[in-house]
VOZAVO-348234 format. One record per residue (C-alpha): residue number from 1; residue in three letters; y, z, x. Coordinates in nm, 2 decimals, always signed. Each point is the difference from the previous one (the first is absolute). Layout:
node seq:NUM; type:ALA; v:Y; w:Z; u:X
...
This chain:
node seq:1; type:UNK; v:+0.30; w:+0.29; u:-0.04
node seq:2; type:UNK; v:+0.29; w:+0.02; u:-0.27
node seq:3; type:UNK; v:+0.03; w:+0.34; u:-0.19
node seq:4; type:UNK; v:+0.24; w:+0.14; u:-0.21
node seq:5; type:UNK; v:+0.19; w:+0.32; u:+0.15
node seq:6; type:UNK; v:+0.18; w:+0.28; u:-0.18
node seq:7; type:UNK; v:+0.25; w:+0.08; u:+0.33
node seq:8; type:UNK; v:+0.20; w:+0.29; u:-0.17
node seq:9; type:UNK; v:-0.04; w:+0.13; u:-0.31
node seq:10; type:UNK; v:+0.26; w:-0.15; u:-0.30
node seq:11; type:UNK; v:-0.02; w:-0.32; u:+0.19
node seq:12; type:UNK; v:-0.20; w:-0.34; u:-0.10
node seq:13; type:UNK; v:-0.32; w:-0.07; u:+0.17
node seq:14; type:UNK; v:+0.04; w:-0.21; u:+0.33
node seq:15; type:UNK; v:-0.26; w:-0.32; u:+0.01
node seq:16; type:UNK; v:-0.04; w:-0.02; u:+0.37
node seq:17; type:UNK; v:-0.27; w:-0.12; u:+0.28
node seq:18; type:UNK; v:-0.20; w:+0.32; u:+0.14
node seq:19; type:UNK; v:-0.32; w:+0.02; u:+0.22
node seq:20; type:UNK; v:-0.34; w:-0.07; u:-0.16
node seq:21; type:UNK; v:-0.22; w:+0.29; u:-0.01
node seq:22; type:UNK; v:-0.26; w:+0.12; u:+0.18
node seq:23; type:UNK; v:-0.29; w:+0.12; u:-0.11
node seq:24; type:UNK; v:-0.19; w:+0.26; u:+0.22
node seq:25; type:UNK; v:-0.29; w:+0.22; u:-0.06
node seq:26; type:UNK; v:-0.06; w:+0.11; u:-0.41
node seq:27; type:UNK; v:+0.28; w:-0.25; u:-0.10
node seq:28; type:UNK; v:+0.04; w:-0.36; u:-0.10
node seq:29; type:UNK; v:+0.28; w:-0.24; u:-0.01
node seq:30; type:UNK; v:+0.02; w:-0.20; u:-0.37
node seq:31; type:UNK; v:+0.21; w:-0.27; u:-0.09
node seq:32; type:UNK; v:+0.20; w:+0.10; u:-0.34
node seq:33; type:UNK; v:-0.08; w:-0.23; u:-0.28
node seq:34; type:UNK; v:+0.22; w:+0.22; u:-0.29
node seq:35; type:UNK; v:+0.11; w:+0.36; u:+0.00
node seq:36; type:UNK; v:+0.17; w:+0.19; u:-0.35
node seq:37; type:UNK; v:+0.37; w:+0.10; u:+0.03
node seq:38; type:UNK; v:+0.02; w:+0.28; u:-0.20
node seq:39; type:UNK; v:+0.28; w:+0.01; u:-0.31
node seq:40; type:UNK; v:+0.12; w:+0.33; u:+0.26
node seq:41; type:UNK; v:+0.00; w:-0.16; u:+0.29
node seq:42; type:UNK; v:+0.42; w:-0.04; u:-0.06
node seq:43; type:UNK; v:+0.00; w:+0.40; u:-0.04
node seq:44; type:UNK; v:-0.24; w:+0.02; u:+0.35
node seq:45; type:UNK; v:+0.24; w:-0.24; u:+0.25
node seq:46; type:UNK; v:+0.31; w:+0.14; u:-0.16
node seq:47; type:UNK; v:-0.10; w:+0.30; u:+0.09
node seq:48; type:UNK; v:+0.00; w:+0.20; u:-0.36
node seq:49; type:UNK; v:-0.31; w:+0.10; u:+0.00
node seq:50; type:UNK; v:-0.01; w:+0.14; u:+0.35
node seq:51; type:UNK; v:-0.31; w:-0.14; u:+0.14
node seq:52; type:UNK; v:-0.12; w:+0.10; u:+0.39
node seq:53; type:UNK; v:+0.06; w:-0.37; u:+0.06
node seq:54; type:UNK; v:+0.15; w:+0.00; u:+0.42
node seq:55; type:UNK; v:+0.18; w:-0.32; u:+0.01
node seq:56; type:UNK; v:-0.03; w:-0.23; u:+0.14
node seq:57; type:UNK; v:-0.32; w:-0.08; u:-0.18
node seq:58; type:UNK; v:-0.21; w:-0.30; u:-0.18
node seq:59; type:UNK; v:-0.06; w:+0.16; u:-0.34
node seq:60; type:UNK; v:-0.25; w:-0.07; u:-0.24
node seq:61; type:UNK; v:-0.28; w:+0.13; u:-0.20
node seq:62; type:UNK; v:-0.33; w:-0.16; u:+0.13
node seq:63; type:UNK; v:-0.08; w:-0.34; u:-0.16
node seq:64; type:UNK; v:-0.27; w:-0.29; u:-0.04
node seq:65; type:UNK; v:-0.09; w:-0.19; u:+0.38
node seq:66; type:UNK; v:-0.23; w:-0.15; u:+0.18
node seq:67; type:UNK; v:-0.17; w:+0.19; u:+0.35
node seq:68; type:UNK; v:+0.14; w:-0.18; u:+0.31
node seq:69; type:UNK; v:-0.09; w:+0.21; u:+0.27
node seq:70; type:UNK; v:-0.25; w:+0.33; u:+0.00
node seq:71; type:UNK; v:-0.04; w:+0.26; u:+0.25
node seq:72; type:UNK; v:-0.33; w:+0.04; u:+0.19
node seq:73; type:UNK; v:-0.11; w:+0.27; u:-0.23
node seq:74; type:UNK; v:-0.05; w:-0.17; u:-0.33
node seq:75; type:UNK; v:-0.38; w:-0.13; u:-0.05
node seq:76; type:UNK; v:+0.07; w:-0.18; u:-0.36
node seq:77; type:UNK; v:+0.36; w:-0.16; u:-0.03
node seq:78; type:UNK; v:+0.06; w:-0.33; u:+0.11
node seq:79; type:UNK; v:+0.30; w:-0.21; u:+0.09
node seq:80; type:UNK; v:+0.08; w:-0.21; u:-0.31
node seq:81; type:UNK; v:-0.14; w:+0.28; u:-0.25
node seq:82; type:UNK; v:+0.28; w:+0.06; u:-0.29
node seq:83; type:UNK; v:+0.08; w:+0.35; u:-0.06
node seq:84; type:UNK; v:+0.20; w:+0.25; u:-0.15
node seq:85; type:UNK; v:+0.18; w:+0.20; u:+0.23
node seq:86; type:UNK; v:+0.02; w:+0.37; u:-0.12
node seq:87; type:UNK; v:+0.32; w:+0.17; u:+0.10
node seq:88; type:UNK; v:-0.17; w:+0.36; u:-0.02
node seq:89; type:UNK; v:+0.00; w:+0.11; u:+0.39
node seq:90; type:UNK; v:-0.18; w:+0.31; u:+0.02
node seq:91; type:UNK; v:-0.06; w:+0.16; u:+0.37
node seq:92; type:UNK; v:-0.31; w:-0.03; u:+0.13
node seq:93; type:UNK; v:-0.02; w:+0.41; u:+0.16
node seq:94; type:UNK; v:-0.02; w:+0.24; u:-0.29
node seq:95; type:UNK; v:-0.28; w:-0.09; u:-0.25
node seq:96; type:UNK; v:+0.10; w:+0.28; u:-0.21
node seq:97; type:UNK; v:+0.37; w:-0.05; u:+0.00
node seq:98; type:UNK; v:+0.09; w:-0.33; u:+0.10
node seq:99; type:UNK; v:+0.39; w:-0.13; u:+0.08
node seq:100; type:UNK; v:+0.12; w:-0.27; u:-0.24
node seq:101; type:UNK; v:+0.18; w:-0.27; u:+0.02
node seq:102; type:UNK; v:+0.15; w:-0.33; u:-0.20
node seq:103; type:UNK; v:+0.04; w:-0.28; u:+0.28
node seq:104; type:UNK; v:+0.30; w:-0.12; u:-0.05
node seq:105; type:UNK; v:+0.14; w:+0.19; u:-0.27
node seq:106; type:UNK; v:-0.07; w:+0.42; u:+0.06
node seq:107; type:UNK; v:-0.16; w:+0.27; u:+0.12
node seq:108; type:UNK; v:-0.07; w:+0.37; u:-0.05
node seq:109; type:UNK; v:+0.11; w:+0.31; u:+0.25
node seq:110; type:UNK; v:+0.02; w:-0.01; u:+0.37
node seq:111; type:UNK; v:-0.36; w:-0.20; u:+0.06
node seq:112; type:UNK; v:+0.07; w:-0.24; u:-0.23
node seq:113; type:UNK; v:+0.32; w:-0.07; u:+0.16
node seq:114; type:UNK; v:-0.24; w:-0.06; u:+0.31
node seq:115; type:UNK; v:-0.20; w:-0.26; u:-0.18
node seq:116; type:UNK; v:+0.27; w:-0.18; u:-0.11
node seq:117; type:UNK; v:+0.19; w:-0.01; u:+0.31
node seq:118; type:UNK; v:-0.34; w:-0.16; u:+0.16
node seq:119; type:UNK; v:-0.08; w:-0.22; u:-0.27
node seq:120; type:UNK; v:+0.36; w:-0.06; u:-0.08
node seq:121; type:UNK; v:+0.05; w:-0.37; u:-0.19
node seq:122; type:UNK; v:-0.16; w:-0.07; u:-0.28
node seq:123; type:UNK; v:-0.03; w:-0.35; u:-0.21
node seq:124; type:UNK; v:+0.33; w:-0.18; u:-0.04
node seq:125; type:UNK; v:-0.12; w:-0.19; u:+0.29
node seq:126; type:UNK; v:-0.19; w:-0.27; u:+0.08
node seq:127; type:UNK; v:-0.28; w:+0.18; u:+0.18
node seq:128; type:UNK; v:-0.10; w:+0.37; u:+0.01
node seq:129; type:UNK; v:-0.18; w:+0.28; u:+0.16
node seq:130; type:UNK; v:-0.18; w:+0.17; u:-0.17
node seq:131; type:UNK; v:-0.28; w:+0.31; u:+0.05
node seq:132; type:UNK; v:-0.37; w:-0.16; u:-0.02
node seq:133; type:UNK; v:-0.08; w:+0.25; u:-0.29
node seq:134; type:UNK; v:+0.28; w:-0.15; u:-0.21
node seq:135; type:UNK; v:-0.11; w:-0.39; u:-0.02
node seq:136; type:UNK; v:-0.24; w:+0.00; u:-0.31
node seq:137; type:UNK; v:-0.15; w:-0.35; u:-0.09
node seq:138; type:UNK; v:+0.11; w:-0.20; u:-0.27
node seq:139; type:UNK; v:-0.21; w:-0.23; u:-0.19
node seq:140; type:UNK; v:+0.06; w:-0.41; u:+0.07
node seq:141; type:UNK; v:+0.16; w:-0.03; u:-0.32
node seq:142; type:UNK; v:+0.27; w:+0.21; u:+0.09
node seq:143; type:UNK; v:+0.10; w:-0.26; u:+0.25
node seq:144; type:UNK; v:+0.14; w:-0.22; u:-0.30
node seq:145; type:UNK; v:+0.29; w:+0.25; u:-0.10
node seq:146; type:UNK; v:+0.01; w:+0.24; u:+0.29
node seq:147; type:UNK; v:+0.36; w:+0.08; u:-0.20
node seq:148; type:UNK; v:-0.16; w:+0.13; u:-0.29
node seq:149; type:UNK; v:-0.27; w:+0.23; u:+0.17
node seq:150; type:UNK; v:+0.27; w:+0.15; u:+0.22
node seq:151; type:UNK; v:+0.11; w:+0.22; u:-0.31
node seq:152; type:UNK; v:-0.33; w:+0.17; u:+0.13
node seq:153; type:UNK; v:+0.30; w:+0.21; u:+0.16
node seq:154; type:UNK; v:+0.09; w:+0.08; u:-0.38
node seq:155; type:UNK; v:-0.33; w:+0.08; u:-0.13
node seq:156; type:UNK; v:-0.09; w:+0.25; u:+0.26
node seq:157; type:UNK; v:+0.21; w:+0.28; u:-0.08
node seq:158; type:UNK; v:-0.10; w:+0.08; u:-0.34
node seq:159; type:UNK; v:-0.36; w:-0.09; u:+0.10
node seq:160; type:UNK; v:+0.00; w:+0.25; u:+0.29
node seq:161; type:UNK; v:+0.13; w:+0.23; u:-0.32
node seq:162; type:UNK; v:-0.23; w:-0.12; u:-0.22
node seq:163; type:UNK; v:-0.30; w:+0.10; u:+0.22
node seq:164; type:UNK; v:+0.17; w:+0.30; u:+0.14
node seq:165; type:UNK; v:+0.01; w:+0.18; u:-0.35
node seq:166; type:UNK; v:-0.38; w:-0.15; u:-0.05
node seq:167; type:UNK; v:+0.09; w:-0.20; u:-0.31
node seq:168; type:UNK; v:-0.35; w:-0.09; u:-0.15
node seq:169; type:UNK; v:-0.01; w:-0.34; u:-0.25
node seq:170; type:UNK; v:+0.03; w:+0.11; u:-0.38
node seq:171; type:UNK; v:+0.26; w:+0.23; u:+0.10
node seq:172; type:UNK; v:+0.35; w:+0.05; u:-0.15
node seq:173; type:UNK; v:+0.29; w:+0.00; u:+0.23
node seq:174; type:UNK; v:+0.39; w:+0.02; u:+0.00
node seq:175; type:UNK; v:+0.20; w:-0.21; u:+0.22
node seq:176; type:UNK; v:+0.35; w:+0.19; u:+0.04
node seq:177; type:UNK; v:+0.21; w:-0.31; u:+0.12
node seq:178; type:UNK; v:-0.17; w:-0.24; u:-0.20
node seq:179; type:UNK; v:+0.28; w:-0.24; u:-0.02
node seq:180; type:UNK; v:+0.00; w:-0.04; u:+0.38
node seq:181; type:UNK; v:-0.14; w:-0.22; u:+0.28
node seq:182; type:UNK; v:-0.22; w:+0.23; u:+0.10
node seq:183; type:UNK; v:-0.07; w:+0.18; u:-0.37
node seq:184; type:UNK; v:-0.07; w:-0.31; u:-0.13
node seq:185; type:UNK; v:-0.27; w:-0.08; u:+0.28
node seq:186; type:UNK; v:-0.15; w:+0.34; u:-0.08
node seq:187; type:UNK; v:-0.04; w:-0.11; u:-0.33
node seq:188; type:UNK; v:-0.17; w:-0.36; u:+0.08
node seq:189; type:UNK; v:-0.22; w:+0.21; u:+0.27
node seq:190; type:UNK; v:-0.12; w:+0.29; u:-0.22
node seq:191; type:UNK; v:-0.08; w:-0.30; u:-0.26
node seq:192; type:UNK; v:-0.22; w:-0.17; u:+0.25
node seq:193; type:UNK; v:-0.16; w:+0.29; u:+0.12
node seq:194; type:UNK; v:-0.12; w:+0.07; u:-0.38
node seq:195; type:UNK; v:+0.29; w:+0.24; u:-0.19
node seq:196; type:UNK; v:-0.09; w:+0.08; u:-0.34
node seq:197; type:UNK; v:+0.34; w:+0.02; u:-0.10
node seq:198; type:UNK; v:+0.32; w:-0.01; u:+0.21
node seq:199; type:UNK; v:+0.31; w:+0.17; u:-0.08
node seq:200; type:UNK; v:+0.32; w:-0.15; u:+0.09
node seq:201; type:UNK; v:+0.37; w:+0.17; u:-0.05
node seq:202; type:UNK; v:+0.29; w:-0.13; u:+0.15
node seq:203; type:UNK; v:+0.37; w:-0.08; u:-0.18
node seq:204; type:UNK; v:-0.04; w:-0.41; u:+0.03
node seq:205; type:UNK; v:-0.11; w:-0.15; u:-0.35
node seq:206; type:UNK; v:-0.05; w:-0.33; u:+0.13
node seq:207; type:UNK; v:-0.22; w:+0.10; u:+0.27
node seq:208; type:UNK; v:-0.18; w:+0.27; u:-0.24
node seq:209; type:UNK; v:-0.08; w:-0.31; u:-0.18
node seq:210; type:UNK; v:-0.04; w:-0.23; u:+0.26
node seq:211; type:UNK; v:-0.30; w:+0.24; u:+0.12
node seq:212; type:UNK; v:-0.16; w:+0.04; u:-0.33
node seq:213; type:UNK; v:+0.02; w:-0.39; u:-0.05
node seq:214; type:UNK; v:-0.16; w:-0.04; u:+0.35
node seq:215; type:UNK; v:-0.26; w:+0.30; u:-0.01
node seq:216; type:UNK; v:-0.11; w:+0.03; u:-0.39
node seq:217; type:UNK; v:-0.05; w:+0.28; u:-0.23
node seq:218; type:UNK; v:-0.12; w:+0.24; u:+0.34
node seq:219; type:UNK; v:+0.34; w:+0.05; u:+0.13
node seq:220; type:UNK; v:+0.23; w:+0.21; u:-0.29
node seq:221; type:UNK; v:+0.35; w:-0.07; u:+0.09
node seq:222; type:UNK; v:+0.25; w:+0.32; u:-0.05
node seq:223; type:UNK; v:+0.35; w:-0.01; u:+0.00
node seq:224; type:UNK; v:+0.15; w:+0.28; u:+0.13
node seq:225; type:UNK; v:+0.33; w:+0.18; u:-0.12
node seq:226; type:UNK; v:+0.13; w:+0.19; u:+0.30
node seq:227; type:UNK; v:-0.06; w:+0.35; u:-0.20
node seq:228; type:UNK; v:-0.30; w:+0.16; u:+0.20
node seq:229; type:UNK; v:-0.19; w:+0.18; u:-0.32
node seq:230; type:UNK; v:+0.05; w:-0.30; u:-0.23
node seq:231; type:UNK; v:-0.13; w:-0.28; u:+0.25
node seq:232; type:UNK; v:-0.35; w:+0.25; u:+0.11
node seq:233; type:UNK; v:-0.08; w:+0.03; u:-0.39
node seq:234; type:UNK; v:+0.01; w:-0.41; u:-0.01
node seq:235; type:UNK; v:-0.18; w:-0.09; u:+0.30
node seq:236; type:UNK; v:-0.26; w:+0.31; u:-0.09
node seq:237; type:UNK; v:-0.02; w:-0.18; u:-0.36
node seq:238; type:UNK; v:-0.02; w:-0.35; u:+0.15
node seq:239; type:UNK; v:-0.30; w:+0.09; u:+0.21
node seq:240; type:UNK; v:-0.20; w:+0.10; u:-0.37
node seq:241; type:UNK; v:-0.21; w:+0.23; u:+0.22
node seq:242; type:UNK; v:-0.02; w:+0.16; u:+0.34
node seq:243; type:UNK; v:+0.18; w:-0.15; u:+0.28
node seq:244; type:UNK; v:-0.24; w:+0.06; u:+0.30
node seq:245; type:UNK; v:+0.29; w:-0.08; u:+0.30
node seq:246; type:UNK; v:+0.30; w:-0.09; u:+0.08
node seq:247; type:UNK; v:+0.15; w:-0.19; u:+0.27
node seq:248; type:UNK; v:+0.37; w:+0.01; u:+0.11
node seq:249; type:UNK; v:+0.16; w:-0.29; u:+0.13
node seq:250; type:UNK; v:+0.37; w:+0.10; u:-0.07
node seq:251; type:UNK; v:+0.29; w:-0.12; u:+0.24
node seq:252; type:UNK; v:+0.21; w:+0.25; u:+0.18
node seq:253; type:UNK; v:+0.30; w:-0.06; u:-0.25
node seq:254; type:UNK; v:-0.20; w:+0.12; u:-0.30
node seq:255; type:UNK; v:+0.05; w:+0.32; u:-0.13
node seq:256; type:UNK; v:-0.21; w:+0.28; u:+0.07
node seq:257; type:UNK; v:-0.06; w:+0.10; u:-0.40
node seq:258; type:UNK; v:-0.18; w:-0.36; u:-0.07
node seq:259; type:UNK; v:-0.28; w:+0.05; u:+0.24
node seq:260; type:UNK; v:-0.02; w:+0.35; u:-0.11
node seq:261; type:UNK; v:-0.05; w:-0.12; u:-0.36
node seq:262; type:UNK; v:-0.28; w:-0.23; u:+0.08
node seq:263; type:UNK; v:-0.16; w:+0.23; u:+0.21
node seq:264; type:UNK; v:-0.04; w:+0.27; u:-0.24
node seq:265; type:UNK; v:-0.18; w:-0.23; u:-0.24
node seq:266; type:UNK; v:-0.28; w:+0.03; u:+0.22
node seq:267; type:UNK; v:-0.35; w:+0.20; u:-0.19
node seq:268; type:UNK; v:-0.14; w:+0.29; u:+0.14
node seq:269; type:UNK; v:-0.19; w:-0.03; u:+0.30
node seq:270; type:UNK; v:+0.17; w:-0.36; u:+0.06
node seq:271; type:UNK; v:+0.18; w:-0.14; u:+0.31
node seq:272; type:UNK; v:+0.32; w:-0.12; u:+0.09
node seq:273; type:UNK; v:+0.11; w:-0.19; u:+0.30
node seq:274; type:UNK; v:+0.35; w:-0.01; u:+0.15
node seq:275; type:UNK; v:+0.07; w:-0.35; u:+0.18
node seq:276; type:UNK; v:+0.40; w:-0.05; u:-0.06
node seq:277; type:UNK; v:+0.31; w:+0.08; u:+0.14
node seq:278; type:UNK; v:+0.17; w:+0.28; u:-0.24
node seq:279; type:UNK; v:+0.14; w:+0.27; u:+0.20
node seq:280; type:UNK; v:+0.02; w:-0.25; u:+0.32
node seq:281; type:UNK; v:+0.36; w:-0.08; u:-0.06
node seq:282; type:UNK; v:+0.08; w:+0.37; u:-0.08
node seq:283; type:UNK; v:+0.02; w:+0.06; u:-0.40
node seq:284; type:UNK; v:-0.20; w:+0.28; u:-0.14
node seq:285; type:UNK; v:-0.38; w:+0.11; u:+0.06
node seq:286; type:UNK; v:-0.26; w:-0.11; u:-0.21
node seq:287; type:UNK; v:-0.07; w:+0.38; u:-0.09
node seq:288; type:UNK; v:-0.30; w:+0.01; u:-0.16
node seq:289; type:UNK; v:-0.08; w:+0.34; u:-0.18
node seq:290; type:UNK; v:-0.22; w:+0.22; u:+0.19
node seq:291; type:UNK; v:-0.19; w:+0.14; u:-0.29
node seq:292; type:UNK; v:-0.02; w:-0.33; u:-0.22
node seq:293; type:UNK; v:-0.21; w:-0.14; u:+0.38
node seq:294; type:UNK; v:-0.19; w:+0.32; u:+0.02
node seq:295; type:UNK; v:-0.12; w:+0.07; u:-0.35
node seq:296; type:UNK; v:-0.09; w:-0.32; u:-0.07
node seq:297; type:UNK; v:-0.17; w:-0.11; u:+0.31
node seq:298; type:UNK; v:+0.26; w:-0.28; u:+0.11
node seq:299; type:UNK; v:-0.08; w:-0.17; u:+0.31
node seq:300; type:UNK; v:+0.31; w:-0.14; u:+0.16
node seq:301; type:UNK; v:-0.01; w:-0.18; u:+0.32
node seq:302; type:UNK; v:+0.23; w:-0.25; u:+0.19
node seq:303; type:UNK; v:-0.13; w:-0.36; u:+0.19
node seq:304; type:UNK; v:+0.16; w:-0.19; u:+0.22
node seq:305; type:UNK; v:-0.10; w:-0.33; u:+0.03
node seq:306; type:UNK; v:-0.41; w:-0.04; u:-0.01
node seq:307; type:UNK; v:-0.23; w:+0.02; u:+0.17
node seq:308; type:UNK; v:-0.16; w:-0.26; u:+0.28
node seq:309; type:UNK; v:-0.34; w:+0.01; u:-0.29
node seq:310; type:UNK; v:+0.26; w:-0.13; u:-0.26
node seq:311; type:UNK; v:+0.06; w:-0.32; u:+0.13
node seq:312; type:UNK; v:-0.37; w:-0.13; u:-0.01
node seq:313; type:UNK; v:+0.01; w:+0.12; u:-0.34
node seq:314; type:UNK; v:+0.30; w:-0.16; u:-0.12
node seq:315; type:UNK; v:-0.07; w:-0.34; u:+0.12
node seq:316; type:UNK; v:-0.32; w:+0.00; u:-0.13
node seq:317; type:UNK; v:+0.20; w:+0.07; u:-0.32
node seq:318; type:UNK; v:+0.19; w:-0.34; u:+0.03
node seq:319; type:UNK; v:-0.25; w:-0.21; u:+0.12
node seq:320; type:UNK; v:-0.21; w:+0.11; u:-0.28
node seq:321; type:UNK; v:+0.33; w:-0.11; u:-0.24
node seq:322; type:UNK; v:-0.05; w:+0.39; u:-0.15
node seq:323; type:UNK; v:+0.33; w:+0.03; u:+0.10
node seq:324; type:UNK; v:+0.18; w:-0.36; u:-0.08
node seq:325; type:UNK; v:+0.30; w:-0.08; u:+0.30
node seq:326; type:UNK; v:+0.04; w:-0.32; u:-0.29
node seq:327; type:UNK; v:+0.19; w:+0.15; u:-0.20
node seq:328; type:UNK; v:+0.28; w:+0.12; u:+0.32
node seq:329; type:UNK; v:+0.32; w:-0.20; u:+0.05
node seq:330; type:UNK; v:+0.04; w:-0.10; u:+0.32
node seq:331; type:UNK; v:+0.30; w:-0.11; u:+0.21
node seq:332; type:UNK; v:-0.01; w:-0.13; u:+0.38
node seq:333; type:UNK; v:+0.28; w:-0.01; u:+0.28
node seq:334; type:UNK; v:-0.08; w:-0.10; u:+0.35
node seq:335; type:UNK; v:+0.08; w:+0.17; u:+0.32
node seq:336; type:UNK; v:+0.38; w:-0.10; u:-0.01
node seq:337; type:UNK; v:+0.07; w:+0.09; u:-0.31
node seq:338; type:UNK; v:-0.10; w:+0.39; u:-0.05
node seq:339; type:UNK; v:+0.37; w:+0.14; u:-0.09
node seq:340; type:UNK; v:-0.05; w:-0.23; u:-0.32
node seq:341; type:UNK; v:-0.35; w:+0.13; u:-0.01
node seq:342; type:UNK; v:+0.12; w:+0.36; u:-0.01
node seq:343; type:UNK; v:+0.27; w:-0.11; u:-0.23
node seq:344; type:UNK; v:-0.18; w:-0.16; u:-0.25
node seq:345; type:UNK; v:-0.29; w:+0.30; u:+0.04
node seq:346; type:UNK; v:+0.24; w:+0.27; u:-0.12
node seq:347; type:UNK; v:+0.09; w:-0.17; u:-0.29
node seq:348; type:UNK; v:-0.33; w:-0.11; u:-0.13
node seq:349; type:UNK; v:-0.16; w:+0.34; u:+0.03
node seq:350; type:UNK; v:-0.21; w:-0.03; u:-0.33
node seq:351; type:UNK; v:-0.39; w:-0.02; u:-0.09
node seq:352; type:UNK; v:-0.16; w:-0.24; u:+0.21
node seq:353; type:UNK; v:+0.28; w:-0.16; u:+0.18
node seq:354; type:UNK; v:-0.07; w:-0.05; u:+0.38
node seq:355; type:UNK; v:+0.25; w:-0.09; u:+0.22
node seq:356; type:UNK; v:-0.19; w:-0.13; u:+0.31
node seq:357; type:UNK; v:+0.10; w:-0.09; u:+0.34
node seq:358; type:UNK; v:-0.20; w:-0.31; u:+0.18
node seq:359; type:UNK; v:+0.03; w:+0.07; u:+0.38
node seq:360; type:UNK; v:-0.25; w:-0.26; u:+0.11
node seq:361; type:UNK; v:+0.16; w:-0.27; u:-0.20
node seq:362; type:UNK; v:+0.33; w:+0.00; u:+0.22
């Protein structure tokens, strides 16, 4: 098979010939029809962000294929079945506290470094090995534009946050990072799964307005200032009521004070979920004030990722068209082509623009 190949990090990705893999027992071998490259990924091979990546390695975050080979294990996937292949390795020996890791892209502490050194390449190739428990079925129709349903990849995170801070429909949330790839997806995904009302701050007009064009009157657009006090008054008073959570979906670059500011806007007894990157890059703690969680009964938990649940849940999301992959821009590169791919990827970062790579297609 041909795969892309990050051989050192600062370096482009090598398209070279590698061995086909083998599927043994709980794993299946897919052929990769599409897989996201991430506005970051620039940031990830240059090695800014500092990702547990050991070069030489295929990366890639999981994708749309179709099953070529299965282990003896499975009972109900067949070759030829489309999937999505969920990059969420977990290890398979601690129920309580499982290992993690993103095939092809990261991991967490020393057993997740395990896991990926096992299952080491992930979907800038032409085929794939993946865990069994990670190929989830896609409906036929997702065989048309296996490009557009690989932003699943997108649409997981703040899903996974969505569900891990039990956001119920008729709810009001606040999406810090609104402006985002991934804050804009939380707003599409709270949408679908019933928000009442959506608030979204970020410093981008257009895309403010882009969003409230796109969503209706349920998403309240705030433009924030920079000055912490000031910008927590508006998005309190765009909200016209309680906000019930919040999700952040901040990059590592942005500043400490902004999440801080959303956070805080929170009602008593509501939730908010940490899913960015501030702090990663160094910068200043969130610091949230102990007594403003305590006496007001603030639940404040981090997610990483989602969970294995999620994905069922999220496709049945699209296939229903609750959550509408229509309105996405979407731009292909084949195989040979990936450096443009992770070019054009970091500069078209926006709401709803996908940058995917077509292994399969050559």
């Amino acid at each position: 098979m041909r795969a892309a190949v990050l051989t050192e990090f600062g370096a482009p990705l090598t398209v070279r010939e590698m061995p086909d893999p083998e599927a043994g027992g709980g794993e299946v071998a897919v052929e990769v029809l599409a897989a996201c490259v991430l506005p970051y990924a620039a940031e990830v091979f240059g090695g800014e962000r500092n990702y547990p990546l050991v070069p030489p390695v295929v990366p890639g975050l999981g994708g749309v294929g179709r099953v070529v080979r299965v282990g003896p294990d499975a009972t109900r996937l067949r070759v030829g079945d489309l999937v999505w292949c969920d990059p969420t390795v977990r290890s398979r020996d601690d129920a309580l506290t499982p290992d993690i890791s993103l095939q092809g892209w990261s991991s967490r502490g020393a057993g997740g470094a395990r896991l990926a050194q096992y299952l080491h390449d992930g979907s800038f190739a032409e085929l794939m090995r993946i865990p069994t428990e990670s190929a989830f079925p896609l409906p036929a129709a997702a065989g048309d534009d296996p490009a557009r349903w690989a932003s699943l990849g997108v649409h997981a995170v703040p899903y996974g946050g969505l569900l891990a801070g039990g956001f119920a429909a008729g709810e009001t949330l606040l999406v810090s990072g609104a402006t985002g790839n991934f804050g804009s997806s939380a707003v599409a995904v709270a949408l679908a799964m019933g928000a009442g009302r959506v608030v979204a701050p970020g410093r981008n007009r257009d895309v403010l307005d882009l969003l409230a064009v796109r969503f209706g009157p349920r998403v309240c657009p705030v433009v924030l200032t920079g000055d912490e006090a000031t910008d927590r008054a508006a998005m309190s008073a765009a909200a016209d009521g309680p906000i019930d959570m919040v999700i952040d979906l901040l990059p590592p670059a942005a500043p400490s004070s902004v999440a801080r500011a959303a956070a805080m806007t929170v009602r008593e007894y509501g939730r908010v979920v940490l899913m960015g990157g501030i702090g990663m890059l160094g910068g200043d703690d969130l610091a949230l004030p102990y007594p403003w969680i305590m006496r007001n009964s603030v639940t404040v938990r981090g997610q990483w990722m989602c969970p294995r649940s999620a994905n069922v849940g999220l496709i049945r999301l699209i296939a229903s068209r609750a959550l509408d992959l229509g309105i996405e821009r979407v731009r292909t590169f084949r195989l040979d082509a990936v450096n443009d791919a992770v070019e054009y990827a970091a500069a078209h970062g926006g709401p709803f623009d996908r940058t995917v790579l077509t292994p399969a297609a050559g």
